[in-house]
N, C-alpha and C positions, 0 to 999 in steps of 0.2 A: 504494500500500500504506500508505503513512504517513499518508493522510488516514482512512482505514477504521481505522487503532490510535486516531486522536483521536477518533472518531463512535464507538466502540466505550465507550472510556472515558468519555466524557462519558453515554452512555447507562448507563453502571453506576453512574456516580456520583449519578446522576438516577433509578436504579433503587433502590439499596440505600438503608434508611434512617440517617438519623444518628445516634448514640447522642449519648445528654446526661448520660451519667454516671451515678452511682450513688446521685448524692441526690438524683435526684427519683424514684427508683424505691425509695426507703427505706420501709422496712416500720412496722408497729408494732413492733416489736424496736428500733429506733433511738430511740423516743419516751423519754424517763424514766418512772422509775416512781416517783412518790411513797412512801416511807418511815414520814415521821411528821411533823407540826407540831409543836413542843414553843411552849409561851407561856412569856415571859418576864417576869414582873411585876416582879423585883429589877432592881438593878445589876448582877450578876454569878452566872455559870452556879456559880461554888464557893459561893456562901453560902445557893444557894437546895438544899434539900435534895429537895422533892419534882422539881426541874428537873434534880438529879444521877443521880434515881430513871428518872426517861423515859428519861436520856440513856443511862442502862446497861441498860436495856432496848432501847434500840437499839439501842446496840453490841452485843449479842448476836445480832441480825439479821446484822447487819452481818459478824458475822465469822464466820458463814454460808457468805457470798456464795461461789463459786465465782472463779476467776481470771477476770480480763476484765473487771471491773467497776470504772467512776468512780465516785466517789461526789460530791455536791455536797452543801456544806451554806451555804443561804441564807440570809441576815440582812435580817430587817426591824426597819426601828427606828421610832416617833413622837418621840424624844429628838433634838431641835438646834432651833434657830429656821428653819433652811432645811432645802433639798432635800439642800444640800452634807454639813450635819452631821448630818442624816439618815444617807447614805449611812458616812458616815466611822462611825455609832455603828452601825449595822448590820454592817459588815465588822467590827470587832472583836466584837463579839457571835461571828461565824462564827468568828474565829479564836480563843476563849477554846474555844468546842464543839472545835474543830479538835484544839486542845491536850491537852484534857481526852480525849478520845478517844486520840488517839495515847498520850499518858502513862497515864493509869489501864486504859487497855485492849488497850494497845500495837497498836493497827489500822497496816495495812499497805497497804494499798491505797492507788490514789492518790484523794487528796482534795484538788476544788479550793472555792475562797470565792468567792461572791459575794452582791451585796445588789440588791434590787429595792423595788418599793413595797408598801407593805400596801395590802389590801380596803381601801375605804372602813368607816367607822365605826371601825375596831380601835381599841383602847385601849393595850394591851400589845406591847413589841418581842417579836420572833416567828425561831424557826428552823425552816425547813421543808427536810428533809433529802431528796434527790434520786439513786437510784442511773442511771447508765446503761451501758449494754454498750458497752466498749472498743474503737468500730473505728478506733481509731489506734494498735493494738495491732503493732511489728514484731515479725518473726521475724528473730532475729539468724546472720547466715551468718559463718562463721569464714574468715582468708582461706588462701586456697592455698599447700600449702609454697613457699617459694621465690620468692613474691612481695617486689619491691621497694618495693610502696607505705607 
């Protein structure tokens, strides 16, 4: 009897197929969705007014969105001698929008930073805003009377 439970099993397990999870069966729902590119020709998102002008135009997109939704806002820079201060002038470009956003428009959603490379040829540091649907979203359980945890 107990060798017909392991030829049984082995044959299911040799039957049924294996799942591989749920990213690689990810939809276009999972992709982003591009927003807006805003250019940035100054030093700084406060002193440029028609760059204050796009950004509040977004923000009205934005605070739109329905719940569930990340938002990313990308910085690209051509300002540093390297790839490093590159990078370092980019993420502060994203966290001055970040700021400016959250303060003048008081956005709520979570927003994360980050910085990539520009197209070739670009002239101008660049912020290219990114929304994506929340699947790291929990549902919060409250715990049981009486629980000692």
């Amino acid at each position: 009897m107990r060798p017909l439970a392991v030829l049984c099993l082995v044959v299911l397990m040799l039957a049924v197929p294996i799942s591989r999870g749920t990213c690689s069966q990810a939809g276009p729902e999972s992709i982003g969705q591009e927003i807006g590119i805003i250019n940035l020709p100054g030093r700084s998102v406060y002193h440029d007014l028609t760059v204050r002008q796009q950004l509040d135009a977004l923000a009205l997109e934005l605070l739109k969105l329905p719940a569930g939704y990340i938002i990313k806002i990308e910085g690209q820079s051509v300002r540093g001698r390297d790839r490093t201060e590159q990078v370092w002038h980019a993420l502060q470009r994203s966290r001055e929008v970040y700021l400016y956003l959250r303060k003048r428009h008081g956005l709520k959603q979570d927003i994360y930073l980050s910085a990539s490379m520009l197209p070739a040829g670009s002239s101008d540091d660049r912020i290219r805003m990114v929304i994506y649907p929340d699947h790291f979203a929990v549902q919060h359980v409250s715990r049981a009377k009486g629980s000692t945890d």
